[in-house]
C-alpha positions in Angstrom: -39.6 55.3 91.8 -42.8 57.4 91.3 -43.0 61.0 91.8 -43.4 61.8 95.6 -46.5 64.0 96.7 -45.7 66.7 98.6 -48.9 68.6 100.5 -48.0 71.7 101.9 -50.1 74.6 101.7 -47.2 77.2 102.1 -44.7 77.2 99.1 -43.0 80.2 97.1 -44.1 82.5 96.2 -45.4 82.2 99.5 -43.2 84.0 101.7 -43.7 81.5 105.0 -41.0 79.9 106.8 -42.8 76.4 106.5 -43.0 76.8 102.7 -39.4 78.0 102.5 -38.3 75.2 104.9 -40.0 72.7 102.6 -38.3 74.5 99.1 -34.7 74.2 100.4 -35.4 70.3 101.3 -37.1 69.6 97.7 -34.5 71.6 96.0 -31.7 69.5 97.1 -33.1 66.5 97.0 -32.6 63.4 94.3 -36.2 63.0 94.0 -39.1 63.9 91.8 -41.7 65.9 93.5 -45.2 67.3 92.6 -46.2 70.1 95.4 -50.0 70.8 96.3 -49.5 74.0 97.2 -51.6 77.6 96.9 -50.4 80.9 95.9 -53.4 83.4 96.8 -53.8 83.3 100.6 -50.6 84.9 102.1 -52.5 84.8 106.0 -49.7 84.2 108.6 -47.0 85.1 106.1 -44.8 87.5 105.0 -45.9 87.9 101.2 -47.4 86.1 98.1 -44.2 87.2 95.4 -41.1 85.6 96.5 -39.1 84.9 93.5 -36.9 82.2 94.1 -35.7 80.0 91.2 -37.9 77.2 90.0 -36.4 73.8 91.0 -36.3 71.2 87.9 -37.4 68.1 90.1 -40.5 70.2 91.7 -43.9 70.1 89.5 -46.3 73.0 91.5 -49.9 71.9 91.6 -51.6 75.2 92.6 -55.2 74.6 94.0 -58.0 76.6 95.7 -56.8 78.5 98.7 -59.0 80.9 99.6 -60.0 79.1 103.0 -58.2 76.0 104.3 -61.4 74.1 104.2 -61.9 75.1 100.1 -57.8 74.0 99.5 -58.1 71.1 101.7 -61.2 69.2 100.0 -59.1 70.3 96.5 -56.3 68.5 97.8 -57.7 65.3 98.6 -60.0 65.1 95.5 -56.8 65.7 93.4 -55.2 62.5 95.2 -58.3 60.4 94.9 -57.7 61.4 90.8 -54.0 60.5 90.9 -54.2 58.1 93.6 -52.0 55.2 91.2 -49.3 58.0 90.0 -47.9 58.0 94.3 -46.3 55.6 96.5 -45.4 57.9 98.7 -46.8 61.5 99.9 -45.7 63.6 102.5 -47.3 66.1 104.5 -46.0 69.9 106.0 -47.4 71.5 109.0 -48.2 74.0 109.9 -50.9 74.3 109.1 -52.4 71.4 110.6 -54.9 70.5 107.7 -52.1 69.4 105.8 -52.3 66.4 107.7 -55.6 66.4 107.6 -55.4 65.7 104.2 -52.9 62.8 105.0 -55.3 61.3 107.5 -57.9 61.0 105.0 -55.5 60.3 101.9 -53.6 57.1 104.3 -58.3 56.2 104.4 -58.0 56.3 100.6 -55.2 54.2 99.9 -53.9 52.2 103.3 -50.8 51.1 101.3 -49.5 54.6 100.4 -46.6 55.1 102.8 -47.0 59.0 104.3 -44.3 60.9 106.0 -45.3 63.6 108.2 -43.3 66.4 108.9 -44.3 68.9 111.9 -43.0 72.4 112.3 -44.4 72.9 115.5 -46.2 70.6 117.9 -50.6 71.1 117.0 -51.4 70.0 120.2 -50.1 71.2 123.9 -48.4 74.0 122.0 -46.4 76.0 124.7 -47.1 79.1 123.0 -50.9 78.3 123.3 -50.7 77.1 126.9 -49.0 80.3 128.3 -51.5 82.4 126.7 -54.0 80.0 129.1 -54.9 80.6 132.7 -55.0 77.5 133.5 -56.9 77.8 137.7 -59.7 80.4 137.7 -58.9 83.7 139.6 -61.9 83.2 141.6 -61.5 79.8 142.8 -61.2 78.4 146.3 -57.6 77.1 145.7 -56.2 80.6 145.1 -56.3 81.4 148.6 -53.2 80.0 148.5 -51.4 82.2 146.4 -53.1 85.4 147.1 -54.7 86.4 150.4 -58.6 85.5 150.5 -60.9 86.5 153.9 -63.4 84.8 154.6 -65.8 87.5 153.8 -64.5 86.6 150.0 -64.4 83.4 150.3 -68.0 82.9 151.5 -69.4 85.8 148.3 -71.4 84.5 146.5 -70.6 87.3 143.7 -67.2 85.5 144.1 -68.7 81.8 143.2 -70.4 83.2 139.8 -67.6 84.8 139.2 -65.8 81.6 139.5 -68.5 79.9 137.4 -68.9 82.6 134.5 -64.6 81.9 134.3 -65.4 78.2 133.8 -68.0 78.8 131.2 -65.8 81.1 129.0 -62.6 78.3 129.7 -64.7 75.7 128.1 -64.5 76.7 124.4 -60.4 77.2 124.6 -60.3 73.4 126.5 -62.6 71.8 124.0 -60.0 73.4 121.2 -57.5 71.6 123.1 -58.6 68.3 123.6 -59.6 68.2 120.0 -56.1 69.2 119.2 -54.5 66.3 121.3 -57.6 63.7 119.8 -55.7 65.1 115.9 -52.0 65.0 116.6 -52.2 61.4 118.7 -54.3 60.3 115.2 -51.7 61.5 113.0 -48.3 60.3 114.8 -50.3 56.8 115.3 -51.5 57.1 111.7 -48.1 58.0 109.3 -45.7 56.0 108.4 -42.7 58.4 109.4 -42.1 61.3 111.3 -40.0 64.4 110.8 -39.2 66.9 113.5 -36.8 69.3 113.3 -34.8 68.9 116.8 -34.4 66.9 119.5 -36.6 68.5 122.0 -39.7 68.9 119.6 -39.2 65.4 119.3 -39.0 64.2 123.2 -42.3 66.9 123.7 -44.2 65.5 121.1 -43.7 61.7 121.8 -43.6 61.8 125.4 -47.1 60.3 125.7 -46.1 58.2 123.1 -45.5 54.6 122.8 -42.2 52.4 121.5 -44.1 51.9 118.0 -44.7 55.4 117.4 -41.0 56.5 118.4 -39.7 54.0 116.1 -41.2 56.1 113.0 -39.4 59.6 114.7 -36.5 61.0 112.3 -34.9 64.3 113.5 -34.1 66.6 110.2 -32.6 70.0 111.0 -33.8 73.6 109.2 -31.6 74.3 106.6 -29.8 77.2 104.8 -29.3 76.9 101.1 -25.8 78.4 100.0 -26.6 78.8 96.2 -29.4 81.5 97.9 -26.9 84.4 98.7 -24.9 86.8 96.9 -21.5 85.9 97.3 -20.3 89.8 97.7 -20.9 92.0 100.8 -21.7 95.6 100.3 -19.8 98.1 101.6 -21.3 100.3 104.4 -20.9 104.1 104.9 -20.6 103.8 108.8 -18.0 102.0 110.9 -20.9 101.1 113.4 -21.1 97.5 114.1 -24.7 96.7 112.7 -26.6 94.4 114.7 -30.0 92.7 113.1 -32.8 91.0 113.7 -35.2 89.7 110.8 -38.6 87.8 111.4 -41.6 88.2 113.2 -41.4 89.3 117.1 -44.6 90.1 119.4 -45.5 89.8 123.1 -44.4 86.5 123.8 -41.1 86.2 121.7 -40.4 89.8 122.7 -37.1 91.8 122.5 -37.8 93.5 125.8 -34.8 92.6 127.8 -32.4 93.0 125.1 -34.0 96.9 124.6 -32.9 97.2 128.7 -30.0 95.7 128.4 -28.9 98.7 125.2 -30.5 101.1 127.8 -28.5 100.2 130.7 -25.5 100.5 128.4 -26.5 103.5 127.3 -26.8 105.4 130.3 -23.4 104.3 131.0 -21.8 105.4 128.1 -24.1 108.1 126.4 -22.5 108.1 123.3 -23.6 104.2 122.1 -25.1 105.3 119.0 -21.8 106.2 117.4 -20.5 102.4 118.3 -23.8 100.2 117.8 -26.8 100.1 115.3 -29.8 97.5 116.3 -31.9 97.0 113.2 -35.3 95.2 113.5 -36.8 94.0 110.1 -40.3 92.8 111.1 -43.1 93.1 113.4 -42.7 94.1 116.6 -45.1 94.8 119.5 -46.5 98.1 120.0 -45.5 98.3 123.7 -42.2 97.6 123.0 -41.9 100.0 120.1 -43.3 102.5 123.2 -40.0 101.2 125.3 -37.9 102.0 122.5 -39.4 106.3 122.4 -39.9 106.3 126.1 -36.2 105.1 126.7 -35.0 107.5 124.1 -33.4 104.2 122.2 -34.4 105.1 118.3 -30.4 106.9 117.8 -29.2 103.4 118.6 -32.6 101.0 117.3 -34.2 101.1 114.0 -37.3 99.3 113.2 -37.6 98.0 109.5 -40.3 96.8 107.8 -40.8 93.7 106.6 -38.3 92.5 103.5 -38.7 89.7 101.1 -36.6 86.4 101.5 -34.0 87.1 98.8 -33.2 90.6 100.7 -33.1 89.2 103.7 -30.4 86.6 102.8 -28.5 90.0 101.7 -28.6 92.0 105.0 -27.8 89.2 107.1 -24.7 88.9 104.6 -23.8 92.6 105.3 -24.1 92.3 108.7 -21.8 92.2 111.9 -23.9 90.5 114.1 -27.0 88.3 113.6 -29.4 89.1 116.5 -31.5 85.9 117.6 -34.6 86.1 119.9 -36.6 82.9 121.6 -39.3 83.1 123.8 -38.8 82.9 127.5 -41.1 80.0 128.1 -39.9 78.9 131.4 -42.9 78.2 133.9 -44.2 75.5 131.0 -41.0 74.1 129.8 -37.7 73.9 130.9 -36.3 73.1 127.9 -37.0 75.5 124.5 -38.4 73.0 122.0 -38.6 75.5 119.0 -36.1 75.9 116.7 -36.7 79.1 114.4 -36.1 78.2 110.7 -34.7 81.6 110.3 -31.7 80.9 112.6 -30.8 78.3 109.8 -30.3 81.5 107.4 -28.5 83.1 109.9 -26.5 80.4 109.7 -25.5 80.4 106.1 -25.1 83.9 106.2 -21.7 83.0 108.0 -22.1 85.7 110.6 -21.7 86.0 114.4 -24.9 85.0 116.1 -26.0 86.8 119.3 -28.8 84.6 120.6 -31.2 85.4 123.2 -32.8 82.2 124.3 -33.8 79.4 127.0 -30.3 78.3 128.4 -31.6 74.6 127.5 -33.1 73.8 124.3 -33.2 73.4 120.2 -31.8 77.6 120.3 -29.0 77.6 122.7 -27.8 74.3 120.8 -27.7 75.4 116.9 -26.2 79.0 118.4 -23.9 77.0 120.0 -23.2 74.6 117.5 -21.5 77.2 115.5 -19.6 79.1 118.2 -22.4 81.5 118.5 -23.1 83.8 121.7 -25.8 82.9 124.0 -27.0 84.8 126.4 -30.3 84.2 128.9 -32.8 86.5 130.0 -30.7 88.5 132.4 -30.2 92.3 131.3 -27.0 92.6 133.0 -25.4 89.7 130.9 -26.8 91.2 127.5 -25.6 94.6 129.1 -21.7 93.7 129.4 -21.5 91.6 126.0 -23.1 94.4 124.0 -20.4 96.4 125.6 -17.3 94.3 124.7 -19.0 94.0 121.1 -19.8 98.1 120.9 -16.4 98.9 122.2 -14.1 96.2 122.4 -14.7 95.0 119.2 -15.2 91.7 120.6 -16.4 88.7 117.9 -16.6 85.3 117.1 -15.6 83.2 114.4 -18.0 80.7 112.8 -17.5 76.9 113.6 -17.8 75.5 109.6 -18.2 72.1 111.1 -21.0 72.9 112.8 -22.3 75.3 110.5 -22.1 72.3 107.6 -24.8 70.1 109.4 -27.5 72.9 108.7 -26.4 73.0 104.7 -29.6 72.0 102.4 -27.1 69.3 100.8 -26.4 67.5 104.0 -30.0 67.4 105.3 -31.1 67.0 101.9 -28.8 63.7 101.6 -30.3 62.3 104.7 -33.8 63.1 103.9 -32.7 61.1 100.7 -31.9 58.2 102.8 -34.5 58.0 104.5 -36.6 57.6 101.8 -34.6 55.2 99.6 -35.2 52.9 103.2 -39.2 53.6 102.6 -39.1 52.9 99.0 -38.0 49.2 99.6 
């Protein structure tokens, strides 16, 4: 079998979870791989010098990145050079012009078989649609939820109100529909699709026909074991330490978990000998404001970011692994996003606190390894940060369900997959 071509335009030493994601797979698998990759832009990242070891079957191809355009039109002229050296090329998103670059390589040689694999959805994302208003404040219709005289209702500053709020929606919709118009193009297009949990999967393809599903594959996140140290350090305090690494802002915020240590706080003012909360990563200003106007910094400590190797490390050292989803109930009922850094947390082989949807790709992998979930009620974080701060309460790791999330395992079935293709 030829080399497989791998497009994806985060890979270390981009520190990205999509790039890191994509190195665990490659670095486990049986196959020879050449990665288009770039190593200059670090936008939406967390770095550009991640030092992980090199993998023997991975041959980096580092092209042009200094705009995705510039690194997308290097990535397809490369193919349309090597075009005979690949049977099969697969694509990583995000971003989405990886797949762009699919769509135009599948144009360049119909026979090539192309698996693409999707991080996130690119069109209808939730996070995207809850950021939307999606019925103008000024309309008619809102007279039923607010209360609207007839004095308003009749203003005419009211109507070009209502039509200066549909001129500035316009953009954002057109954005949209030319989202849907790429992602329908791409899943009718490939040859095979990867998504990373069930739910991503029923989302994405529920508009979908019976020819498209057929190509659908679900492959989990996974953790590498070879990635941590095997010793734990020892620690100066007999606090249990608490953490949260990655990337949190106003939608995927912390903010009922900071109540809940609040509420626990004013009942037993002496938390901060018992519990340490440590957050490595962004978080949003207003919430760093809850944290000094609740008087919460002797028990919380924000971090800054850390690369991927020490990150592996404090989870290690760790008591608890803090988990965080967005609440994203009023446009799904079920959480379709599963955080490739709760794979890590995984591997780490510590107890998982999750905060999450109570249906959905989170509350599942927590679960899957005897993890704690809780939902977004203060009260229950309240009284299991109690039992953990004083009680000493714990859980122990299911290894059966931590091994489906092992880089071999997912790796193996990746393998699979593609020995079917290859026929």
């Amino acid at each position: 079998m030829k080399r497989i071509l791998v497009i994806s335009w985060y890979f270390p030493p981009i520190n990205s979870s999509e790039g890191l994601v994509t190195y665990k797979l490659l670095k486990n698998s049986k196959y020879q791989y050449d990665v288009c990759m770039q190593d200059s832009n670090d936008s939406w990242s967390y770095g550009k010098n991640e030092q992980l070891p090199e993998c023997g079957n991975v041959k980096k191809i580092c092209l042009q990145g200094e705009s995705l355009d510039t690194w997308k039109s290097a990535a397809v002229e490369y193919f349309r050079k090597h075009q005979n050296e690949y049977d099969i090329v697969m694509t990583r998103s995000m971003p989405p012009e990886s797949h762009e670059i699919g769509l135009e390589i599948k144009k360049m040689k119909p026979g090539i078989t192309w698996i693409a694999s999707f991080g996130d959805p690119i069109a209808n994302n939730p996070f995207v649609l809850k950021g939307m208003q999606t019925m103008s404040p000024y309309s008619l219709q809102m007279r039923y939820v607010r209360k609207m005289g007839i004095r308003e209702m009749i203003s005419p500053v009211r109507e070009m109100k209502n039509l200066l709020w549909k001129r500035r929606q316009k953009a954002p919709l057109q954005a949209l529909e030319k989202e849907r118009t790429l992602e329908h193009n791409i899943l009718s297009n490939c040859d095979k699709i990867i998504f990373n949990n069930p739910y991503q999967k029923k989302y994405m393809l529920s508009s979908c026909g019976k020819e498209i599903a057929k190509k659908a594959v679900v492959l989990p996140h996974s953790f590498d074991a070879e990635l941590y140290d095997a010793s734990i350090a020892p620690r100066s305090s007999d606090k249990i330490q608490m953490v949260y690494i990655g990337h949190l802002d106003a939608t995927r915020t912390p903010r009922l978990f900071l109540k809940g240590i609040a509420a626990l706080k004013k009942e037993h003012p002496d938390l901060a000998e018992h519990l340490e909360v440590l957050f490595y990563g962004h978080m949003a200003a207003n919430d760093k404001v809850y944290l000094i106007d609740h008087e919460l910094l002797d028990v919380v400590k924000i971090k800054k970011p850390v690369d991927y190797k020490t990150s592996l490390s404090i989870m290690r050292n760790s008591d608890w692994l803090l988990h965080v989803d967005a609440n994203l109930h009023g446009i799904l009922d079920e959480n379709i996003f599963f955080a490739a850094k709760l794979a890590d947390y995984i591997g780490a082989n510590r107890p998982i606190f999750g905060m999450t949807m109570f249906e959905g790709a989170g509350a599942d992998v927590v679960r899957a390894v005897n993890g704690v979930t809780v939902s977004y009620s203060v009260d229950e974080i309240k009284n299991y940060l109690y039992l953990i701060a004083y009680e000493n309460y714990t859980v122990e790791i299911d290894q059966d369900g931590m091994n489906q999330f092992n880089a071999t395992e997912v790796a193996e079935k990746f393998d699979a997959m593609v020995e079917k293709l290859d026929r």
